[in-house]
C-alpha positions as CSV (number, residue, x, y, z in Angstrom):
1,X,11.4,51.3,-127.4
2,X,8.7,53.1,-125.3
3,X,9.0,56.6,-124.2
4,X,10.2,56.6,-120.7
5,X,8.7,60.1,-120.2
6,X,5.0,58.7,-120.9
7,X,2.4,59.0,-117.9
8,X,1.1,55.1,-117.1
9,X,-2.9,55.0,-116.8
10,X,-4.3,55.8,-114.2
11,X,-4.7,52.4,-111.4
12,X,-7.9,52.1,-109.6
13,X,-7.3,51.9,-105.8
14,X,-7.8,48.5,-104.2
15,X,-9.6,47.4,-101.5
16,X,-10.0,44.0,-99.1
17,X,-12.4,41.5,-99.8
18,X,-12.7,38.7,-97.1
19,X,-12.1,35.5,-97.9
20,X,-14.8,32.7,-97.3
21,X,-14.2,29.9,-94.5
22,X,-15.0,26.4,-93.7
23,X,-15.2,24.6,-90.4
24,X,-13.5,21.4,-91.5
25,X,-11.0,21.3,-94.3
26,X,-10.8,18.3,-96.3
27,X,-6.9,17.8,-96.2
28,X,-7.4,17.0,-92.1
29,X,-10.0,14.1,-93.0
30,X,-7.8,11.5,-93.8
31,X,-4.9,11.9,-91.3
32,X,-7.8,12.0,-88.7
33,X,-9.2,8.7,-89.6
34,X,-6.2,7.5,-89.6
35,X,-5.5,8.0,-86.3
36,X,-8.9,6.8,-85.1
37,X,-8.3,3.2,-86.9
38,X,-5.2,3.3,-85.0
39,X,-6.5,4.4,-81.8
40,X,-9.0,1.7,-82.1
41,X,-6.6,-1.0,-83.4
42,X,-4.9,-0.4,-80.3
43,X,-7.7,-0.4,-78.0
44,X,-8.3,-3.8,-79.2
45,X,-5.1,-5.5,-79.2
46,X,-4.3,-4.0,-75.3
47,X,-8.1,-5.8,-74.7
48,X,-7.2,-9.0,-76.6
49,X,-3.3,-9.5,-75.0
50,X,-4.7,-9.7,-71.1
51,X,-2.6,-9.0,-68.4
52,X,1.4,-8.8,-68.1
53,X,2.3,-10.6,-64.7
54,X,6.1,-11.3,-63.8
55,X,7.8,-14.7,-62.3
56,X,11.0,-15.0,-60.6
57,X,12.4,-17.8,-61.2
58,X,16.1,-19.6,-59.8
59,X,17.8,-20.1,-63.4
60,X,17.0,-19.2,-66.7
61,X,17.7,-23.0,-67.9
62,X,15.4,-23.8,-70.9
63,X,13.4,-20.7,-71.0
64,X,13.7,-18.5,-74.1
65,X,12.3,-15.4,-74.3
66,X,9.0,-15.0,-76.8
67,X,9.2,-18.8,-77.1
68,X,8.3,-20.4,-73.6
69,X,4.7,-21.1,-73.0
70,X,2.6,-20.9,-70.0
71,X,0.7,-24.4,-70.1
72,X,-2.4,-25.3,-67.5
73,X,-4.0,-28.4,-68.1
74,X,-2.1,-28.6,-71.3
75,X,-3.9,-25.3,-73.0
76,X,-1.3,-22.4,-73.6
77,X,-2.4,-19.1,-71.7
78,X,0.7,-17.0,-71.9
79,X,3.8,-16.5,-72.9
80,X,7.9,-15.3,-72.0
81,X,8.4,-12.0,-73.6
82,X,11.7,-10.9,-71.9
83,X,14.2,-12.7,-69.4
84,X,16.4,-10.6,-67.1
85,X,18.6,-11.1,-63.9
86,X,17.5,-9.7,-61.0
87,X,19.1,-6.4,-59.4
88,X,21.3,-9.0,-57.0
89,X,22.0,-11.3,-60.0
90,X,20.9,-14.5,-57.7
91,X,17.4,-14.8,-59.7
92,X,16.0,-14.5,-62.9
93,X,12.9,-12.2,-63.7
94,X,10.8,-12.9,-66.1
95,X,7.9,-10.8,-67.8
96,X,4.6,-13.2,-68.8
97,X,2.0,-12.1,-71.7
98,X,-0.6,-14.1,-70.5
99,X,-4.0,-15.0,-72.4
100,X,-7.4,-12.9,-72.4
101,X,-9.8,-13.5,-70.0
102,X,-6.8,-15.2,-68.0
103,X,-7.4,-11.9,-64.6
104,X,-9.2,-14.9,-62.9
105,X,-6.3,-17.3,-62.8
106,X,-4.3,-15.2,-61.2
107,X,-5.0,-15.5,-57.8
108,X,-2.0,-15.1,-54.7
109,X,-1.8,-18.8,-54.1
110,X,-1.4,-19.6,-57.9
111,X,1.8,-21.5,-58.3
112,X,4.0,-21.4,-61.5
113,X,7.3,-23.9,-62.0
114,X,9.4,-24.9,-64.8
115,X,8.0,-28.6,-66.5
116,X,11.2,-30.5,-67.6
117,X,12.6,-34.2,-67.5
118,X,12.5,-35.0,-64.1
119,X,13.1,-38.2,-62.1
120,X,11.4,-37.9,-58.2
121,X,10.8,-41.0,-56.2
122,X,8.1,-43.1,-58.2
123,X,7.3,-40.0,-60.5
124,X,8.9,-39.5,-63.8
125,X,7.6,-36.4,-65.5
126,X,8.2,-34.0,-68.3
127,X,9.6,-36.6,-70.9
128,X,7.5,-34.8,-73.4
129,X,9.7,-31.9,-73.3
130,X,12.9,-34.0,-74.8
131,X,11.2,-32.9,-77.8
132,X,9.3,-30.0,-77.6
133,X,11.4,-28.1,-75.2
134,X,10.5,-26.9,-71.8
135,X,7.7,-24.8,-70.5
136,X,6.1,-23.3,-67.2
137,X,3.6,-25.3,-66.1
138,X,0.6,-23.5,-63.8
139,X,-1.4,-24.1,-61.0
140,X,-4.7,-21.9,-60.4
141,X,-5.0,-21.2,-56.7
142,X,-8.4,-21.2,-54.5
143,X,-7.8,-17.6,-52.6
144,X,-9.7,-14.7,-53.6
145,X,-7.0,-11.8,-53.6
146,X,-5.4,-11.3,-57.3
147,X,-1.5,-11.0,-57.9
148,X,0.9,-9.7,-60.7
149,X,3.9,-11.1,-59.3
150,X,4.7,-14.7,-58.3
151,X,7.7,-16.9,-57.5
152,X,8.4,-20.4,-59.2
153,X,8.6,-23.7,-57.5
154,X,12.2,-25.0,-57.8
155,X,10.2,-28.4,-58.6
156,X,6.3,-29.1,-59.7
157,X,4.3,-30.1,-56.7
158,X,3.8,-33.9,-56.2
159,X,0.2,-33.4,-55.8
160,X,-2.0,-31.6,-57.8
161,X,-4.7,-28.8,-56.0
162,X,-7.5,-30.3,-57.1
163,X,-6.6,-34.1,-56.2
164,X,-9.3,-35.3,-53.4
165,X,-7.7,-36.0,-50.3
166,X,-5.9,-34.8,-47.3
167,X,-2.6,-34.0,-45.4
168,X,-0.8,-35.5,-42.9
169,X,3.0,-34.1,-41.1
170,X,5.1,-37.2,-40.4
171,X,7.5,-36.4,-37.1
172,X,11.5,-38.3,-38.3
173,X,15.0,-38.4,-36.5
174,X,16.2,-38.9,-40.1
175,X,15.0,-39.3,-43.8
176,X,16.5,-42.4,-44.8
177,X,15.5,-43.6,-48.4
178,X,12.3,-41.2,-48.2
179,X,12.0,-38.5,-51.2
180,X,9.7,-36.7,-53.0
181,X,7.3,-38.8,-54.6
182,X,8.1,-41.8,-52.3
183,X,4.4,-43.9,-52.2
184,X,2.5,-44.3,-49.4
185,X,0.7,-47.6,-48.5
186,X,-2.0,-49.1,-46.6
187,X,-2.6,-52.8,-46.5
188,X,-0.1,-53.2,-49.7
189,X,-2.2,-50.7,-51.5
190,X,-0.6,-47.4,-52.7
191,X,-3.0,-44.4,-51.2
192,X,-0.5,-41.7,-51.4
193,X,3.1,-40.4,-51.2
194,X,5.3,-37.8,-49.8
195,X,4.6,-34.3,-50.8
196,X,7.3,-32.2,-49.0
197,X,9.8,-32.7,-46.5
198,X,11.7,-30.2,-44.3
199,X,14.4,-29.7,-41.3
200,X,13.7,-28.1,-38.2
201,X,14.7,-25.0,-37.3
202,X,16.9,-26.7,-34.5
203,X,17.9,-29.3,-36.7
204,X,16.8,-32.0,-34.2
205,X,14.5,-33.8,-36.8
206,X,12.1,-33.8,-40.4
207,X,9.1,-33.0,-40.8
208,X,7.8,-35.4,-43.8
209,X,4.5,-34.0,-45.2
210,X,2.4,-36.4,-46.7
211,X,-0.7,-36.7,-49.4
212,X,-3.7,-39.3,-48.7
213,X,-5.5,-40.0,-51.7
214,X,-9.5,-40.1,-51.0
215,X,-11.6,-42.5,-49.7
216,X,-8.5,-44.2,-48.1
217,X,-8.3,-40.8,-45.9
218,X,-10.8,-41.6,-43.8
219,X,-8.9,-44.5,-42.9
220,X,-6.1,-42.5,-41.2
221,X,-7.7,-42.0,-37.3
222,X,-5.9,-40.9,-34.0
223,X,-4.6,-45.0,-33.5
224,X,-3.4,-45.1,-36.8
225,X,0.4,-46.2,-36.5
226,X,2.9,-44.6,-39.6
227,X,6.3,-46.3,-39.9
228,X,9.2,-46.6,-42.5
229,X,8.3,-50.2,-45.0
230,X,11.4,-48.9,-47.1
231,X,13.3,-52.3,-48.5
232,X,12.8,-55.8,-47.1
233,X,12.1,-57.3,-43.4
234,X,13.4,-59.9,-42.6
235,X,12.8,-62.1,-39.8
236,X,14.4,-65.4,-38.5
237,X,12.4,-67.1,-35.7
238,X,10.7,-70.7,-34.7
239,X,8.3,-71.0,-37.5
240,X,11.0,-70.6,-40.1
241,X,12.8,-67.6,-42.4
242,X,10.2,-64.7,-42.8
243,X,10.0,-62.1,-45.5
244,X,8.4,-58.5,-45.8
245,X,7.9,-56.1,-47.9
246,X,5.2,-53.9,-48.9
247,X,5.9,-54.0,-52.8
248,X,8.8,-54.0,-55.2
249,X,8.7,-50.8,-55.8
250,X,9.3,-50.0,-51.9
251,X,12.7,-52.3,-52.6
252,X,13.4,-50.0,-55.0
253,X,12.8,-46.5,-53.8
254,X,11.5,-46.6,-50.2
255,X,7.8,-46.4,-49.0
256,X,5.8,-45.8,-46.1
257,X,2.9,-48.1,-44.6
258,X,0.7,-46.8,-42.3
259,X,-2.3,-49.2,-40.5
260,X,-5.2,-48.5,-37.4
261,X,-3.8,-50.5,-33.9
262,X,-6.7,-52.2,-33.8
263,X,-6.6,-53.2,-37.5
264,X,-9.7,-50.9,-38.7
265,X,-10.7,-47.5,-38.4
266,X,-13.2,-46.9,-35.9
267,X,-12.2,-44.0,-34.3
268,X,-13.4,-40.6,-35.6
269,X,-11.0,-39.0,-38.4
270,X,-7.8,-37.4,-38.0
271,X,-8.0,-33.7,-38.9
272,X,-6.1,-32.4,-41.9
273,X,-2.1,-31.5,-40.7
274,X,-2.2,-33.9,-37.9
275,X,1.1,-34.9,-36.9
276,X,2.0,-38.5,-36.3
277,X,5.3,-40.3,-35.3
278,X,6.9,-42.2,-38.4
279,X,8.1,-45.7,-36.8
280,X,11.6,-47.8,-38.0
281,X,9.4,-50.5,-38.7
282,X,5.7,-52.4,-38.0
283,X,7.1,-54.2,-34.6
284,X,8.2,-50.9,-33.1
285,X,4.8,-48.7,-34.6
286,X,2.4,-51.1,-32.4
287,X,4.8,-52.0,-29.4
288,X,3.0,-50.7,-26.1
289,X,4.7,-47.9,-24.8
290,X,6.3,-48.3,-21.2
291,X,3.1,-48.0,-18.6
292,X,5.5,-47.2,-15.3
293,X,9.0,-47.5,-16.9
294,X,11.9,-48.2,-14.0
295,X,15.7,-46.9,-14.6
296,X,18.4,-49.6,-13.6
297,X,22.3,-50.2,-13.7
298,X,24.0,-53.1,-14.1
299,X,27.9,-53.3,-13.8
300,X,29.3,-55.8,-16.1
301,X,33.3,-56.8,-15.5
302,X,33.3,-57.8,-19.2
303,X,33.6,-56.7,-22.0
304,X,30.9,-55.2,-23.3
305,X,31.4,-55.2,-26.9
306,X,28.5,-55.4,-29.2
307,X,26.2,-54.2,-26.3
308,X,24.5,-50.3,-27.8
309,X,21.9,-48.6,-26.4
310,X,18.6,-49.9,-27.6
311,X,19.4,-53.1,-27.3
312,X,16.7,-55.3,-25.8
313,X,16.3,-56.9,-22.3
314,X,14.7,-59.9,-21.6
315,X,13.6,-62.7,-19.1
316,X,13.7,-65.9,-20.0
317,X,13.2,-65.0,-23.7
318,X,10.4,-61.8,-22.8
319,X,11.0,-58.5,-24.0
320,X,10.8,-56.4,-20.7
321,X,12.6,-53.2,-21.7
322,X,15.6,-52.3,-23.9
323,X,19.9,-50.5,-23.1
324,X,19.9,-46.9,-22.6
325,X,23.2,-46.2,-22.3
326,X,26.7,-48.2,-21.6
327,X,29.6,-46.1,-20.5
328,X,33.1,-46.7,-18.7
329,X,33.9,-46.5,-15.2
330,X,37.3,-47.2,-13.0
331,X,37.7,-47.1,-9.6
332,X,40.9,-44.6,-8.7
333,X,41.3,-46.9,-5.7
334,X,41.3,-50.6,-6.7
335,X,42.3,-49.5,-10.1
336,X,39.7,-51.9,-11.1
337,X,37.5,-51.6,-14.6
338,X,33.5,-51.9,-14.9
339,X,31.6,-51.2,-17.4
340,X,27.9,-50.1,-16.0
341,X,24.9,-50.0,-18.3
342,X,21.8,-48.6,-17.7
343,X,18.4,-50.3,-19.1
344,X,15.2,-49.5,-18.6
345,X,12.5,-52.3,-17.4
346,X,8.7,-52.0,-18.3
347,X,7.8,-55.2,-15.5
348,X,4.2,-54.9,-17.2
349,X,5.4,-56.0,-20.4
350,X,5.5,-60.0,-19.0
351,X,1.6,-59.8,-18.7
352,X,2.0,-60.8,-15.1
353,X,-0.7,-60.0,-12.9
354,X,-0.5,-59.6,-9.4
355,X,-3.8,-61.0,-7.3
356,X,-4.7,-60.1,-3.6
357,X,-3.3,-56.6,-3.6
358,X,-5.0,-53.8,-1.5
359,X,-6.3,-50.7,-3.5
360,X,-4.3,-48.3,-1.5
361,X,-0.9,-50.5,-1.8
362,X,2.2,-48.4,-2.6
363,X,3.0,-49.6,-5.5
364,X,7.4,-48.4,-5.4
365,X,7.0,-50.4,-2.1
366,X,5.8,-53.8,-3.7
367,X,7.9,-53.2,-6.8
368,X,11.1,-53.0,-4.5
369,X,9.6,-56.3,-2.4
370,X,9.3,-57.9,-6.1
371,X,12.5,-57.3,-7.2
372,X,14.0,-58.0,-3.4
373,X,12.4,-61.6,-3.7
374,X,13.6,-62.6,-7.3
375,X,17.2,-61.2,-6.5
376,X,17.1,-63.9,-3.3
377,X,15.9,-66.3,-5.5
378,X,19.0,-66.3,-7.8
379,X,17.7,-63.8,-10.5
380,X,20.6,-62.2,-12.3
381,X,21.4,-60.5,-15.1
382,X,24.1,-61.7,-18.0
383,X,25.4,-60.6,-21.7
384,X,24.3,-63.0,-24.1
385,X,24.8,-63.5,-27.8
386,X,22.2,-62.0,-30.1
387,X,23.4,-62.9,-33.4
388,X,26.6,-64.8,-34.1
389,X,27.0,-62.9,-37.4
390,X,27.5,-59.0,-36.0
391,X,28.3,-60.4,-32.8
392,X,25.1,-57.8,-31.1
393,X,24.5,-58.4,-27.6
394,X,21.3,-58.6,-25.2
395,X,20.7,-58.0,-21.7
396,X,19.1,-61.4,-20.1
397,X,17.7,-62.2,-16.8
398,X,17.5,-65.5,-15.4
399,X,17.8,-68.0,-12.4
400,X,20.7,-69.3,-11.4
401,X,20.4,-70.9,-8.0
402,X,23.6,-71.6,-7.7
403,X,24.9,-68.2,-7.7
404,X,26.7,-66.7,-4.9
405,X,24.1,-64.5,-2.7
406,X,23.6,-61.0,-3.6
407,X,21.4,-57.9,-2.6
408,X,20.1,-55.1,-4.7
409,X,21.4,-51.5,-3.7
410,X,18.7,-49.2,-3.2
411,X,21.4,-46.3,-2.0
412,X,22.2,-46.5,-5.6
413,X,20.4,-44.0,-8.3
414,X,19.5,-46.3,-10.5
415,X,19.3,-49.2,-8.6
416,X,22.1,-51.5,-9.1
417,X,21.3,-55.1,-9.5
418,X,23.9,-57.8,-9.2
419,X,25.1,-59.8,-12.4
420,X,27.1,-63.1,-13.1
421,X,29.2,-63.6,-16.3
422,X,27.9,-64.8,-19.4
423,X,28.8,-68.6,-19.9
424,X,31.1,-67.4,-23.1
425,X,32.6,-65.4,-20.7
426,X,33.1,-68.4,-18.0
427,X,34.6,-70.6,-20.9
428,X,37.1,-67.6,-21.0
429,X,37.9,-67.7,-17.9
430,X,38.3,-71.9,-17.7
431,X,40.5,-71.5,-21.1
432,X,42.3,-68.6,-19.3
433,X,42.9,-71.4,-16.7
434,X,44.2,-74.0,-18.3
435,X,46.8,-71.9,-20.2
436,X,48.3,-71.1,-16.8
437,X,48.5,-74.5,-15.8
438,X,50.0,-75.0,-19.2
439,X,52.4,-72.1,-18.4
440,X,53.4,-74.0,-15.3
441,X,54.5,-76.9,-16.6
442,X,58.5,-77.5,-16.6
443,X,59.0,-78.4,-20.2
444,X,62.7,-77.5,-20.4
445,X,63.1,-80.5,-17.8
446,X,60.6,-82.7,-19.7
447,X,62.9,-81.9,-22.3
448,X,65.9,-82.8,-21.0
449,X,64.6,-85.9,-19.6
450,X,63.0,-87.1,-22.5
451,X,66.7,-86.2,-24.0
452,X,68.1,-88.9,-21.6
453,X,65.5,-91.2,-22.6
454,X,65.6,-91.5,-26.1
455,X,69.5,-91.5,-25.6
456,X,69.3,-94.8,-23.4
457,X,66.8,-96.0,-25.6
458,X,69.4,-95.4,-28.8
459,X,72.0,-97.7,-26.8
460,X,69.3,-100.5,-26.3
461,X,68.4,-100.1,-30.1
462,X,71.6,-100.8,-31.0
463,X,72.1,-103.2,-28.9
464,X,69.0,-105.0,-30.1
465,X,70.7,-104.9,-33.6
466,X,73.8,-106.7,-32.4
467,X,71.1,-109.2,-31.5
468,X,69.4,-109.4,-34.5
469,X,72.5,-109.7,-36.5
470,X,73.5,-112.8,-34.0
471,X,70.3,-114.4,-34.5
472,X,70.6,-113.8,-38.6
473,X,74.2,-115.8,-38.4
474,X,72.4,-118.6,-36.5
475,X,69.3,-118.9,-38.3
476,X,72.0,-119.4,-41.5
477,X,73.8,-122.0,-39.9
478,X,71.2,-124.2,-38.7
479,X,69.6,-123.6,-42.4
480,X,72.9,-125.4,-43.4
481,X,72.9,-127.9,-41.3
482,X,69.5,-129.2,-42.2
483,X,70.1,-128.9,-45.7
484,X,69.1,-132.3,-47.5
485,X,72.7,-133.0,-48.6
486,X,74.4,-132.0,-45.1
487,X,76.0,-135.2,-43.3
488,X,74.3,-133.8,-40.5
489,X,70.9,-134.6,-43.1
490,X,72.4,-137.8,-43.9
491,X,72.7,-139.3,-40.1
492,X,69.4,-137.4,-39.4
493,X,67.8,-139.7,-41.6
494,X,69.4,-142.9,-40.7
495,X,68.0,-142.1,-37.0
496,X,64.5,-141.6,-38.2
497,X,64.8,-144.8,-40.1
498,X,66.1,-146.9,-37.1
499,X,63.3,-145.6,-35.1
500,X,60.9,-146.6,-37.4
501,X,62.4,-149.9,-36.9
502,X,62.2,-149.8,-33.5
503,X,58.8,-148.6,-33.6
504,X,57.3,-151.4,-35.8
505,X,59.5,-153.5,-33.4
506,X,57.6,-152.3,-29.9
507,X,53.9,-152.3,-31.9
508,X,54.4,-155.9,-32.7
509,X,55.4,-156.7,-28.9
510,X,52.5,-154.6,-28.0
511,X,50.2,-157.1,-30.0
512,X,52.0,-160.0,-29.0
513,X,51.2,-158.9,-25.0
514,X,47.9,-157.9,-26.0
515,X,47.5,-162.0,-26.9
516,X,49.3,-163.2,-24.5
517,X,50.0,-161.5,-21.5
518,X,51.2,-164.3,-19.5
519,X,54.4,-164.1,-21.6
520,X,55.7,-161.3,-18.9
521,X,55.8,-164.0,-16.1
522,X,56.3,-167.1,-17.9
523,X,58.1,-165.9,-21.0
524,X,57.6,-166.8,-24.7
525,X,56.0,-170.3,-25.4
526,X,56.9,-172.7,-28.3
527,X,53.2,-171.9,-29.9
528,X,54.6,-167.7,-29.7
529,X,57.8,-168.6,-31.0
530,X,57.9,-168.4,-34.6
């Protein structure tokens, strides 16, 4: 064990000695590098992904986040990475991944929508995604301001952006059979169909927006006519049974024709949006409209069922205007019951031209002289059967010179102009007749007479049989007494037999005479005596 008491040697006193540095230390290399490959793998993905845009769209139905594609022209540029509701929880907000170099496509008339099985007017679409699924289907715009955020069509435009053609607004009190998709037609030819259609804001009408395929846009000019060729037309006149249509598959879903009033386009070109007038039909589209229409009211006593406003007027069989409106009206002091109707006559319609008039004639003043002379001349109006089927009326004028004299009142406003019951009407009235004079007749005293008669006619009857029953009893007896073994018989025959006698008797005295007629004077000689 060591002394603790010894003295340690001596230690020599220390000092610093600085330590060498370097500028970069090899532990910091790697974690460095690291970070740059990172930094760089980064870079390069944010480059590749291209830009994050976000669609709004009104239900999430078929979309699935990281699976839904983004699909233009069939080619997949982006993709659904998350699906929310938005902050009112009436839409759905959906963030899009889209495809690199994909900044051009966005543009702020770029329209996105939802592609599934769909069924609109002539179109079926999307029956590819029964299997695959749905996607959102694209369409790059033209303008030249970009966008990040867009909303989705509730369905995929009809027409595509890039189809060749133009645009034409359609002016309808109602849409009937029209849709979507419904075709459009010229000359039987489908050129189009329907790309959107919309209420007013007064909802007094549609406008009906609709797509022109080119070349046969240049074909659509300020005469061109538009009208509804939805179903079949058909027409019953003198040259037989007549049927329209513009193709089966109008029958089926509707259609529109359209066609120049002077059958081909020689006018300049309608401009893109103009709006036109879609027609019920052809006959109505190219009907002349009224040159110097004239309001008048007629007062029919009659019943005026099957009589509604558009019904036509005519004279002798020509269209000359058409109803505008039938009401009711009763007199509070005769407490009698009219029905006046208001029509409205186009006189140029008939074609009639009038010669020798001066060029500063009033032309009221010769209408009224016009109408003045005809009513003089026995012109009156009458209902008339239109159809026996629906029972429809018409208004017709025509002559009847034997109608009681009449005058047109001009104090009136319209107008009134005198009428005369339809003939149906006048074989009313005679029926109406004769059922009174039926009601007159006494029949309880025909009755009782007739009562009296076949009573007195009884008593004869029988009578008549007491007679009969005499006449049996005597035909019965006289049968017995001509019976062959009656004495009556007997004696009967022994007469007939004597007058035979008799009768040979009287022929040979007859012959005898006939030899010798002297034989009445002198009597029978020796040479006659046998």
């Amino acid at each position: 064990m060591p002394d603790r008491d010894t003295p340690l040697p001596p230690v020599p006193p220390s000092r610093m000695v600085p330590k060498k540095r370097t500028r970069i230390s090899l532990v910091w290399v790697i974690p460095l590098a690291a970070a740059a490959v990172g930094g760089w793998v980064a870079l390069t993905r944010i480059l590749s992904e291209g830009p994050t845009i976000t669609i709004v769209f009104a239900s999430a139905e078929g979309l699935e986040a990281g699976k839904t594609e983004i699909h233009y022209n069939g080619v997949t540029v982006g993709t659904l990475k998350t699906i929310r509701l938005s902050d009112d929880h009436l839409r759905v907000v959906a963030t899009a991944q889209m495809a690199p170099k994909t900044e051009n496509f966005l543009l702020d008339d770029t329209r996105f929508w939802v592609v599934r099985p769909r069924i609109s007017g002539a179109n079926i679409s999307g029956l590819g995604t029964l299997i695959s699924g749905s996607y959102v289907g694209m369409e790059i715009g033209h303008a030249t301001a970009s966008r990040r955020d867009f909303v989705a069509l509730d369905s995929p435009p009809v027409v595509a952006g890039d189809t060749p053609g133009r645009f034409f607004m359609l002016r309808t009190p109602t849409l009937g059979s029209l849709d979507t998709g419904t075709p459009l037609f010229f000359r039987r030819l489908q050129v189009g169909e329907v790309a959107s259609y919309a209420l007013d804001d007064d909802g007094g009408g549609l406008s009906v927006k609709v797509f022109v395929k080119q070349p046969y846009d240049r074909y659509v000019t300020a005469e061109t006519r538009f009208w509804n060729a939805s179903g079949i037309d058909l027409s019953l006149n003198a040259n037989g049974l007549s049927v329209q249509t513009q193709s089966l598959l109008s029958i089926l879903i509707g259609g529109i024709a359209f066609e120049t009033n002077s059958g081909t386009a020689t006018g300049p070109e309608a401009e893109t949006n103009t709006t036109f007038t879609l027609y019920d039909d052809r006959t109505k589209a190219f009907q002349l409209a009224p040159a110097n229409p004239q309001d008048i009211e007629l007062d029919f006593t009659q019943s005026v069922r099957g009589l509604t406003a558009g019904a036509p007027v005519e004279l002798r069989g020509i269209p000359i205007g058409e109803v505008l409106q039938v009401r009711a009206q009763l007199n509070a002091k005769t407490m009698n019951f009219t029905a006046p109707v208001v029509i409205r006559l186009d006189a140029q319609r008939l074609g009639v031209q009038l010669e020798g008039i001066d060029p500063g004639a009033d032309l009221a003043v010769l209408r009224r002289k016009v109408i003045d002379s005809l009513v003089a001349h026995g012109v009156r109006a009458q209902l008339q059967s239109g159809n026996l089927l629906t029972g429809a009326l018409f208004v017709a004028f025509d002559f009847f010179p034997d109608a009681p004299p009449a005058t047109v009142d001009w104090s009136h406003d319209p107008p009134r102009l005198p009428t005369i019951p339809s003939d149906l009407a006048a074989i009313e009235a005679r029926a109406v007749g004769i059922m009174k004079k039926l009601d007159e007749v006494p029949y309880k005293q025909i009755g009782d007479d007739l009562r009296l008669t076949l009573a007195g006619l009884n008593k004869t009857m029988t009578s008549a049989r007491g007679t009969l029953d005499s006449t049996d009893k005597l035909v019965i007896n006289a049968d017995k007494m001509v019976a062959p073994d009656s004495l009556l018989g007997t004696e009967l025959a022994t007469t007939l037999q004597e007058v035979t006698g008799a009768a040979r008797s009287l022929r040979v005295l007859t012959d005898y005479l006939e030899r010798h007629p002297e034989a009445l004077i002198r009597g029978k000689t020796e040479e006659g005596k046998p």
